[in-house]
C-alpha positions in Angstrom: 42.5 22.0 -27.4 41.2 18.7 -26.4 38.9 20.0 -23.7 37.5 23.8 -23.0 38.4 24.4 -19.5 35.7 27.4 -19.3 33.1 28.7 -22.2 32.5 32.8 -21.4 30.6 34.6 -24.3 31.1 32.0 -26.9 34.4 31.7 -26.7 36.3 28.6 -25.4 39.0 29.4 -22.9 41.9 26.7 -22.4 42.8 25.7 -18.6 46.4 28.2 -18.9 44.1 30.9 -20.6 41.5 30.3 -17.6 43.5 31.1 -14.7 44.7 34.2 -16.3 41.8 35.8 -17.6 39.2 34.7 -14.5 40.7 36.1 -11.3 39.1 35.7 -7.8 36.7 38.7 -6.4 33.4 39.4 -5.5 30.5 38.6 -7.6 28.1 41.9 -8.2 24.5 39.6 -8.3 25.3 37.5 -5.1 28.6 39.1 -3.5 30.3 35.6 -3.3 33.9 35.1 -4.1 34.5 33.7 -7.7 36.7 33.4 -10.5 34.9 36.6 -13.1 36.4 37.5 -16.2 39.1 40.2 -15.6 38.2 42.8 -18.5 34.5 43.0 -17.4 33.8 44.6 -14.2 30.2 44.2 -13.8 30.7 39.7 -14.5 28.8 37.9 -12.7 29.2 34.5 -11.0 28.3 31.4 -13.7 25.7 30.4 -10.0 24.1 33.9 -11.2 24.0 33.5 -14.9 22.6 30.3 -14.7 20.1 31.5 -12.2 18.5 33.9 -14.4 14.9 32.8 -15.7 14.9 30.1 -19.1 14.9 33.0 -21.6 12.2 30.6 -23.6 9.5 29.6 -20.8 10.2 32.3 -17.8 10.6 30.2 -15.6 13.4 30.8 -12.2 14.8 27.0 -10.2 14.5 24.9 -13.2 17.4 22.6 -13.7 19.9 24.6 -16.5 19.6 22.5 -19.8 22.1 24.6 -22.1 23.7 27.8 -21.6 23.1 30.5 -24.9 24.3 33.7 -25.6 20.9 35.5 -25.1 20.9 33.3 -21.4 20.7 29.7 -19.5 17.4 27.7 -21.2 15.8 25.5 -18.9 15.9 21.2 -19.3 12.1 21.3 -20.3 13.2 23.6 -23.2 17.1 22.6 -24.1 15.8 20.5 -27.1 13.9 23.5 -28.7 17.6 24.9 -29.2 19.4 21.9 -30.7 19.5 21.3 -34.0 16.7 19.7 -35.6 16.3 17.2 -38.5 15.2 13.5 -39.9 15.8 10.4 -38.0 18.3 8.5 -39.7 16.3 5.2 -39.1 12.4 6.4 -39.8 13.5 9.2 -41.5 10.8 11.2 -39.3 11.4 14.8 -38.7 12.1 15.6 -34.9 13.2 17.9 -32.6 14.7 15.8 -30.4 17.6 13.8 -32.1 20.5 12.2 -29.8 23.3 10.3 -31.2 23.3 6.3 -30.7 25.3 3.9 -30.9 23.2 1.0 -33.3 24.6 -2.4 -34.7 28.6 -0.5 -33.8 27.3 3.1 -35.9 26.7 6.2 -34.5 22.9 7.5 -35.9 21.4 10.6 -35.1 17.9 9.1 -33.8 14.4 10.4 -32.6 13.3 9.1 -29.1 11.3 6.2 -31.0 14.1 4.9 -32.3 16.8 5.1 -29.9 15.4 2.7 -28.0 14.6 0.1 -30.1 17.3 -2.2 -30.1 17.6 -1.5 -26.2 15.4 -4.2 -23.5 16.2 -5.7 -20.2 19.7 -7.6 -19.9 18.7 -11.4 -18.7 22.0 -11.2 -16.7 22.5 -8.0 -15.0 18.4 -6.8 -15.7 19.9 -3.6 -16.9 17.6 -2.0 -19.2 20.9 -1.0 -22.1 21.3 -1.7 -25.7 21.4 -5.7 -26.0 24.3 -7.3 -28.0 24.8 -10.9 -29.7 27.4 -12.6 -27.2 29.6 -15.5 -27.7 27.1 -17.8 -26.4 24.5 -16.3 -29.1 22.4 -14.9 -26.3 21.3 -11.2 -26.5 23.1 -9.6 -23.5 24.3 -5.8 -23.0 27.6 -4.8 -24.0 29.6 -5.2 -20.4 27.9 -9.2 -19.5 28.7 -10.0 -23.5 32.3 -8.9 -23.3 33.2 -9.7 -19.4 30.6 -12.2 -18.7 31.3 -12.3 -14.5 33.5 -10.5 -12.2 33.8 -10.0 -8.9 32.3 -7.3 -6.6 34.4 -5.1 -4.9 32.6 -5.3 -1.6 32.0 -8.7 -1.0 34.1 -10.5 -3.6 31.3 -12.9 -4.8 30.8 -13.5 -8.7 28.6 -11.2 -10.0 27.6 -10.0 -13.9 29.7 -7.6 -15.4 27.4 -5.0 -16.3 26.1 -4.4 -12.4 29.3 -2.3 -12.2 31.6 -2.1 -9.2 29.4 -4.0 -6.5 26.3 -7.0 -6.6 22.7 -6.3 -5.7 23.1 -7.4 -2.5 26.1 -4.8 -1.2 24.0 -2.0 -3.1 20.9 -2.6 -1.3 22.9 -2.8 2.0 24.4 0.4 1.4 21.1 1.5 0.4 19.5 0.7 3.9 22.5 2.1 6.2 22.3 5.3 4.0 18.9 5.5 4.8 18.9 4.2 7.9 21.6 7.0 8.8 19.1 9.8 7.1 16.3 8.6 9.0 18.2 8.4 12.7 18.4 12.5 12.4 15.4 12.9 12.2 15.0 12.3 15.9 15.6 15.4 18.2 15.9 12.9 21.1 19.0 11.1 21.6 17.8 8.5 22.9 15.5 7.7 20.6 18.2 8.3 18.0 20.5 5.6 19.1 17.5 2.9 19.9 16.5 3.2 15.9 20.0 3.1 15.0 20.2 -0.1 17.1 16.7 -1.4 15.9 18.1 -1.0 12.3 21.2 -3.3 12.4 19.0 -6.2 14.5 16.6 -5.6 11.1 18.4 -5.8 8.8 19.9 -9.1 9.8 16.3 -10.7 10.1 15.2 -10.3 6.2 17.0 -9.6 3.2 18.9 -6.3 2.0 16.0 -5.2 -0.3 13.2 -5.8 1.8 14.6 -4.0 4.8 16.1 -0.7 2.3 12.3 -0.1 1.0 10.5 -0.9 4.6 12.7 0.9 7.2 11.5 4.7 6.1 7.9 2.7 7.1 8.9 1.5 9.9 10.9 5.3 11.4 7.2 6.2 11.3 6.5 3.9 15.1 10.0 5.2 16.7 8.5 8.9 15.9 5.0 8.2 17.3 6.9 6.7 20.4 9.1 9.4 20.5 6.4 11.9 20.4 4.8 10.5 23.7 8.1 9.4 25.9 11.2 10.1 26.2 12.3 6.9 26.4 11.3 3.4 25.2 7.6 2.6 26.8 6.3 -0.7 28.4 3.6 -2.8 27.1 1.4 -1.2 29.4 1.6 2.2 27.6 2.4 0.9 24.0 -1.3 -0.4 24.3 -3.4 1.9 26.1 -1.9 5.0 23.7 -1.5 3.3 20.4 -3.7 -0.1 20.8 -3.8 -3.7 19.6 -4.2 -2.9 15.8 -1.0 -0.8 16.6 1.2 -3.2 17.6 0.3 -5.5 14.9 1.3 -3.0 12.1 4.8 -2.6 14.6 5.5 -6.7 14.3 9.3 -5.9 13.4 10.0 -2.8 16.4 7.8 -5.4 18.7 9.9 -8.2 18.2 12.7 -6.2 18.2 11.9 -4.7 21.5 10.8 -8.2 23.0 14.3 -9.6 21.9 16.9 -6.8 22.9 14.7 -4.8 25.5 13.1 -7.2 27.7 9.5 -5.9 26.8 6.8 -8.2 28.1 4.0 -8.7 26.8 0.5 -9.4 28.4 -1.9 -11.4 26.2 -5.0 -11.1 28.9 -4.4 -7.1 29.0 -4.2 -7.1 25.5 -7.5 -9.0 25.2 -9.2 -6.6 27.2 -7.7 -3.7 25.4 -9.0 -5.2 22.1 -12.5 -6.0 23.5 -12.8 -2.3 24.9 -11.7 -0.5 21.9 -14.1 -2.7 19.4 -17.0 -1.8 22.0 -16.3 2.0 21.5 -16.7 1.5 18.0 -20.1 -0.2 18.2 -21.0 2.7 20.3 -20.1 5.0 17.8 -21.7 3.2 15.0 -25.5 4.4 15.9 -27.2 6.6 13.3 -29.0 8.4 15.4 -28.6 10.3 18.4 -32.0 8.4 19.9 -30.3 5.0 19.0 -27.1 6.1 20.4 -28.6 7.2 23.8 -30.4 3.6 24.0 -27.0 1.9 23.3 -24.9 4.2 25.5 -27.9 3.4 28.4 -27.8 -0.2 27.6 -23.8 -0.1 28.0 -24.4 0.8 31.0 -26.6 -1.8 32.3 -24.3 -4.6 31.1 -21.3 -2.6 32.4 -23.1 -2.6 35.7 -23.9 -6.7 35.1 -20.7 -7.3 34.8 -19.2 -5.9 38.0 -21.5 -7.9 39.9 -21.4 -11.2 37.8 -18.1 -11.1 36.4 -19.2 -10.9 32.5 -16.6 -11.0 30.3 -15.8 -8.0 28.0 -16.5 -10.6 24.6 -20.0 -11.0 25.9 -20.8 -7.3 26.6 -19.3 -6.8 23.2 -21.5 -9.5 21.6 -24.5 -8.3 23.3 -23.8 -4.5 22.2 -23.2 -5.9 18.7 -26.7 -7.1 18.3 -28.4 -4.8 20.0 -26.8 -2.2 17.7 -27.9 -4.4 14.5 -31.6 -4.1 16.2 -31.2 -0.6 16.1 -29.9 0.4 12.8 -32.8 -2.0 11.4 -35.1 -0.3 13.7 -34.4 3.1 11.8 -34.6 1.9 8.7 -37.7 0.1 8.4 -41.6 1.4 8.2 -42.4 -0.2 11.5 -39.6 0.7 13.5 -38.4 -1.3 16.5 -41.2 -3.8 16.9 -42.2 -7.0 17.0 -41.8 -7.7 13.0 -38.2 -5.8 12.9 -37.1 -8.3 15.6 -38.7 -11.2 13.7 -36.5 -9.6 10.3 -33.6 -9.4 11.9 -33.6 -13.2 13.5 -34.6 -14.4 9.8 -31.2 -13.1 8.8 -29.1 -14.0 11.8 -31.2 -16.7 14.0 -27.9 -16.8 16.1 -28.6 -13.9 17.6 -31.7 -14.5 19.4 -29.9 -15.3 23.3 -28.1 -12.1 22.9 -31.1 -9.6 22.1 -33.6 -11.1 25.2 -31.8 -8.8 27.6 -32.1 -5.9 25.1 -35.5 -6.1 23.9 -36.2 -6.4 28.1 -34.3 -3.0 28.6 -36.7 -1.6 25.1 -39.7 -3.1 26.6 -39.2 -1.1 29.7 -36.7 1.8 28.7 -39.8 3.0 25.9 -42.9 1.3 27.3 -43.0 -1.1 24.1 -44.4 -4.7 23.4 -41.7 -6.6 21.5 -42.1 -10.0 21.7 -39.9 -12.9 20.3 -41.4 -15.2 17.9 -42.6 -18.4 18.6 -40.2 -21.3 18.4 -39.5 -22.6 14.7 -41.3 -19.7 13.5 -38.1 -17.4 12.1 -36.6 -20.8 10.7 -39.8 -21.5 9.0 -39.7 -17.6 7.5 -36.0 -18.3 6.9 -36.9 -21.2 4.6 -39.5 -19.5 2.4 -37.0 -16.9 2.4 -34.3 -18.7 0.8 -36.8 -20.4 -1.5 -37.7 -17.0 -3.0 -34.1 -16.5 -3.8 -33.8 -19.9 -5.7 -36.6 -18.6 -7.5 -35.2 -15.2 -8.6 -32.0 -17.5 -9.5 -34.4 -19.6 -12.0 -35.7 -16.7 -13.2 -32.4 -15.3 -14.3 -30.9 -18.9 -15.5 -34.2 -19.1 -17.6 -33.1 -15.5 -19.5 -29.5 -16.9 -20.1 -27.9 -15.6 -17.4 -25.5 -17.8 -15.5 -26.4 -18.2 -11.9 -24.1 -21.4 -11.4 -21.9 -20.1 -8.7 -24.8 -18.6 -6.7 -26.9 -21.9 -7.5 -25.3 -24.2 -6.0 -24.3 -22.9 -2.5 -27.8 -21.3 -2.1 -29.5 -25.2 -3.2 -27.4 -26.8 -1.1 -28.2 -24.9 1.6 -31.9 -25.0 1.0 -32.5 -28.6 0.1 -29.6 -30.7 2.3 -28.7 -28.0 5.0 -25.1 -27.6 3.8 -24.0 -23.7 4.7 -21.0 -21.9 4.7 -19.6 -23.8 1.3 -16.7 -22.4 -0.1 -16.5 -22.3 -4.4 -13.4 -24.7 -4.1 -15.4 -27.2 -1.9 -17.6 -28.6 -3.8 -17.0 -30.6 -7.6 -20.3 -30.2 -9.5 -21.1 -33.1 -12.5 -24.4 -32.4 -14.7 -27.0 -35.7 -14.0 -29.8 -35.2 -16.5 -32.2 -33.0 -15.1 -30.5 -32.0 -12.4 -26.7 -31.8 -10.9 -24.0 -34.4 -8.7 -22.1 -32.2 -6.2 -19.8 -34.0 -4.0 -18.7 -31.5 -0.7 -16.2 -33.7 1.3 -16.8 -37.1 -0.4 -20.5 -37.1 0.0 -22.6 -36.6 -2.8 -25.9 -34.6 -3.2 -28.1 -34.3 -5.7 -29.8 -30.7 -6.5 -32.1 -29.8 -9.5 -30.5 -27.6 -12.4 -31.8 -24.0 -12.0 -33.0 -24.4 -15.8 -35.7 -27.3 -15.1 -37.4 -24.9 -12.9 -38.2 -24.6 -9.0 -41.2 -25.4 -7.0 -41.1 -24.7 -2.9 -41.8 -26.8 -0.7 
């Protein structure tokens, strides 16, 4: 007997043996019909045997491993019940010894060594037991011997050892099995065919691979649409319920829906949208509920401004933004929101001065305070001294070893020529002595090396 047609109580039954001794009737663990052995009236069905717990570890669902006389053992333990021995490479004992084929000779090898003479194919990047070809290049077993063939889907040359079709035709099938998985998800019709639709306009737009591994992503904006229409919504309703950021994360199912279903879209609405939802988070950003009554009261000053004098939604935004900065700095400093915290805050963004007048107004009269804006040159002089300090603590550090080179330079620039905003890549730096060269857009400047030491000016 070549094959066992059915194993029943350790004995091996051929496939003429089988159809006489296992007859068709009900099952007594699961009362399903099933071929049972004839002579044993209690059988069970081989769904029930195997369904019993792993007679080793307990434990019921677990994929069958092997099938012993005392019950069905579990894949976790299967190799506990196999024979055990030396590796016939390291000769180390194991438990878990599998026959390979290495250099054409069947071993009996431990996991260690079964896969040592196995690594990634160059051709097919199948990860198999590599060869010597005719070329003399290491190669598995089907490129050595077949070299290329043709795929059954498309025809085109493909390696041998991709089997019966090229990367491109499996990743294709890959995305319409997907894609056909994911379209049932939808208990609208509708909304079933439109993702069906969405998916073959994808997939022609990028390549097979990209499109298999992103459209279970991209299901995810048909559902959230689905959840709030029946039907595809208009521009109008995409961005009031979902938002700018939204859309952005949608590019693919907005382009789609621009292309094949007329959507328009409305860049001045969208604006607005964007300028009203970044407000609500500045409103929401206040630590405390004193500083978020002030803002929430200030809102509504510049909201009431702006109906009058046409404001635009940026500048109530900017003007929120700094007023919220005041605030947070406000409630985290010893003299709270005064004159000095104002001056502080300017030192670190002298910008914003224009935008806080009309909030430290609505302070001054809101909590009967005195903040004043410092006189003019005053924070840029502070600024200065402050920055000076800093190229200090950097000599400091340089004079201990440390190196302060990429801090150095942007921070000296700044202070002694004015240069800000320098990027690392910007700016070449040559050593001069006592000091350094550092040419930013073909000029040159000269700063002093943070080891010769720092005086301010």
């Amino acid at each position: 007997m070549a094959k066992a047609k059915r194993t029943y109580e350790g004995l091996r039954y051929c496939e003429g043996c089988y159809s006489k001794k296992f007859k068709k009737r009900v099952c007594h663990g699961c009362g399903n019909q099933a071929r049972l052995f004839v002579k044993d009236p209690f059988a069970t069905c081989t769904k029930c045997l195997n369904g019993r717990p792993c007679i080793r570890c307990k434990r019921v669902g677990r994929p069958v491993g092997k099938v012993t006389a005392q019950g069905p053992v579990c894949n976790s333990c299967a190799n506990y019940f196999e024979a055990s021995g030396h590796c016939e490479i390291c000769n180390k004992f194991s438990i878990r010894l599998a026959n390979k084929t290495i250099d054409g000779q069947v071993r009996r090898c431990c996991t260690g060594c079964s896969n040592v003479s196995s690594a990634t194919c160059p051709c097919c990047r199948r990860y198999r037991v590599l060869v010597e070809s005719a070329s003399g290049a290491m190669q598995c077993k089907l490129c050595a011997e077949l070299g290329e063939v043709a795929c059954e889907v498309c025809s085109k040359s493909m390696p041998a050892g991709l089997g019966r079709e090229c990367t491109d035709c499996y990743w294709r099938r890959t995305f319409h099995k997907r894609l056909e998985i994911n379209s049932e998800g939808f208990s609208s019709q509708t909304f079933r065919e439109e993702f069906k639709a969405y998916g073959l306009w994808f997939i022609d737009q990028i390549e097979a691979k990209k499109g298999a591994l992103l459209i279970n992503k991209h299901m995810l904006f048909f559902v959230e649409m689905a959840q709030h229409w029946s039907s595809l919504p208009s521009y109008d309703q995409l961005l009031k319920a979902f938002g700018a950021d939204w859309l952005r994360r949608a590019r693919y199912p907005v382009q789609w829906m621009i292309a094949c279903r007329n959507l328009v879209i409305d860049d001045q609405l969208k604006q607005s949208e964007t300028e009203l939802r970044r407000i609500e988070v500045i409103l929401a950003s206040a630590l405390s509920g004193s500083s978020s009554a002030l803002l929430e009261g200030y809102h509504e000053v510049l909201a009431a401004r702006a109906a009058v004098r046409k404001t635009s939604l940026a500048t109530i935004r900017t003007s929120l933004r700094s007023a919220a900065n005041l605030l947070a700095l406000g409630e985290t400093s010893k003299s709270g929101l005064s004159s000095k915290t104002l001056r502080n805050l300017l030192i670190d963004a002298p910008g914003t001065a224009a935008s806080l007048v009309a909030f430290v107004n609505y302070l001054n009269k809101t909590l009967n305070l005195s903040i004043e804006f410092p006189e003019p040159g005053e924070t840029k002089k502070l600024a200065r001294e402050k920055q000076g300090h800093g190229l200090l603590a950097l000599t400091q550090q340089a004079l201990t070893g440390t190196d302060v080179m990429e801090r150095w330079v942007p921070a000296a620039l700044s202070y002694f020529h004015g240069v800000s905003r320098l990027k690392k890549s910007d700016a070449t730096t040559v050593s001069d002595g006592d000091g350094l060269l550092v040419t930013v857009n073909e000029t040159e400047f000269w700063i002093p090396s943070p080891t010769t030491g720092f005086k301010m000016e």
